[in-house]
C-alpha positions as CSV (number, residue, x, y, z in Angstrom):
1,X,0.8,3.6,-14.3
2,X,0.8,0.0,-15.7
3,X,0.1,-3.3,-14.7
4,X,0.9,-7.3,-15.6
5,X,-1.4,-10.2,-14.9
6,X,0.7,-12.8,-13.7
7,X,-2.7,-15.3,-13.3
8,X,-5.9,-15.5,-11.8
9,X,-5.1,-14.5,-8.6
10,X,-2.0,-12.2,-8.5
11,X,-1.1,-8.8,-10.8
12,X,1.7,-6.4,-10.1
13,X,0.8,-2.8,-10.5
14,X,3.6,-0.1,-11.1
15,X,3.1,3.5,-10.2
16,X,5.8,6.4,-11.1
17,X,5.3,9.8,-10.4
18,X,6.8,13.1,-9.1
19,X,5.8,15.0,-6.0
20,X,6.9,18.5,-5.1
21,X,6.1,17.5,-1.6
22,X,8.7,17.2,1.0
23,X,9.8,13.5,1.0
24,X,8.8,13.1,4.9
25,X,5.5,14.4,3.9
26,X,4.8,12.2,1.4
27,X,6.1,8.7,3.3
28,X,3.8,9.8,6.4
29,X,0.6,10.3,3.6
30,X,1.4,6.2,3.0
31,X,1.9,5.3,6.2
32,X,-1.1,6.6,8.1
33,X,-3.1,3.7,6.8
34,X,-6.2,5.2,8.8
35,X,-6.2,8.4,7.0
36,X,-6.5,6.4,3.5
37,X,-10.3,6.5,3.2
38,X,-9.8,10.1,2.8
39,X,-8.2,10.0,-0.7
40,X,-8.6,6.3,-1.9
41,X,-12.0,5.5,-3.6
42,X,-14.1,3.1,-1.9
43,X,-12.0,2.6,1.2
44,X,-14.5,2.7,4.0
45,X,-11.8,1.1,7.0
46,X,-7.8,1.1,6.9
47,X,-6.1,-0.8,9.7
48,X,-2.1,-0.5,11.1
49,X,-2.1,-4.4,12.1
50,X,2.1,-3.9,12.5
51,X,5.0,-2.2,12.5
52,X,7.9,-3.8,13.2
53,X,11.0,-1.2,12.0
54,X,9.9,2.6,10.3
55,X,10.2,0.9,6.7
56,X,7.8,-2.1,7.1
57,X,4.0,-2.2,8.2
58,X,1.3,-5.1,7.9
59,X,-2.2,-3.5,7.4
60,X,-5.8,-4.2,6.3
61,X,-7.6,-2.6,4.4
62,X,-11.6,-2.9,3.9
63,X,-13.4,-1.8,0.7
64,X,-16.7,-0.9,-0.4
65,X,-17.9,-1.0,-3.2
66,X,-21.2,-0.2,-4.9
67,X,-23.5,-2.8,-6.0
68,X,-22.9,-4.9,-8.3
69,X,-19.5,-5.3,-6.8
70,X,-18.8,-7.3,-3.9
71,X,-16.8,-5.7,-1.0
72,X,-13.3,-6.4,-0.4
73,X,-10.6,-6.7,2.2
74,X,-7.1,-6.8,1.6
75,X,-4.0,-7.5,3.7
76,X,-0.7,-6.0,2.5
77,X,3.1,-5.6,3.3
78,X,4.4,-2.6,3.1
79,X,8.0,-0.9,3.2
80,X,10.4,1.4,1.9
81,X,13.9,1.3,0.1
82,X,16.0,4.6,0.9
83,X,17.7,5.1,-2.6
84,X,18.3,9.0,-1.9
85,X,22.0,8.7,-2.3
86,X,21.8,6.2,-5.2
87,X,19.7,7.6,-7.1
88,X,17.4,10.4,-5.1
89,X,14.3,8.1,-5.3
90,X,12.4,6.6,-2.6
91,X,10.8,3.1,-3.6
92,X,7.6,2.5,-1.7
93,X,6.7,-1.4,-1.9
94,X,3.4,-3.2,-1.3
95,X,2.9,-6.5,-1.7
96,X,-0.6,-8.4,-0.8
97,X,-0.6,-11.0,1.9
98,X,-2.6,-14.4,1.2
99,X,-1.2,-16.5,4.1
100,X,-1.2,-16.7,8.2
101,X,1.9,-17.4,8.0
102,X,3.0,-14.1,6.5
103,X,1.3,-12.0,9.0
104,X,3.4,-13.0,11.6
């Protein structure tokens, strides 16, 4: 895992890994954003606001976190890139939304 801090507001965090899971299996434990309080720290609420095609979703996500930390909510953008016959990856994208506009 790494990260870059492009300024005060925005970083881009990269996560690589390998999973002897099927590949359905492991798309599906992404996707069910209402299962993700189960296995991501501090999320109390995950919400599937859209899904417009099986690749891309819109959800919020609602954190909670122990004092002294405020809680947080997030809205993100997710979707996939089949690269199976490229390369046999799968690239899974998110990408955090700070505008009505890109909601819609």
């Amino acid at each position: 895992m790494s990260y870059k801090k492009h300024n005060q507001d925005t970083a881009s965090l990269l996560m690589e890994g390998t999973f002897d899971i099927p590949i359905f299996d492991l798309i599906c434990l992404f996707r069910e954003v209402e299962g993700h309080p189960a296995w991501v720290p501090f999320l109390s609420h995950g919400l599937d606001i859209k899904k417009s095609k099986k690749n891309y979703q819109i959800i919020r996500e609602q954190f909670d976190f122990p004092f002294p930390i405020s809680d947080r909510e997030s809205f993100l953008v997710n979707f996939g890139v089949d690269r199976l016959d490229r390369n046999g990856s799968v690239l899974l994208l998110s990408q955090g939304i700070n505008t009505n506009k890109a909601m819609q």
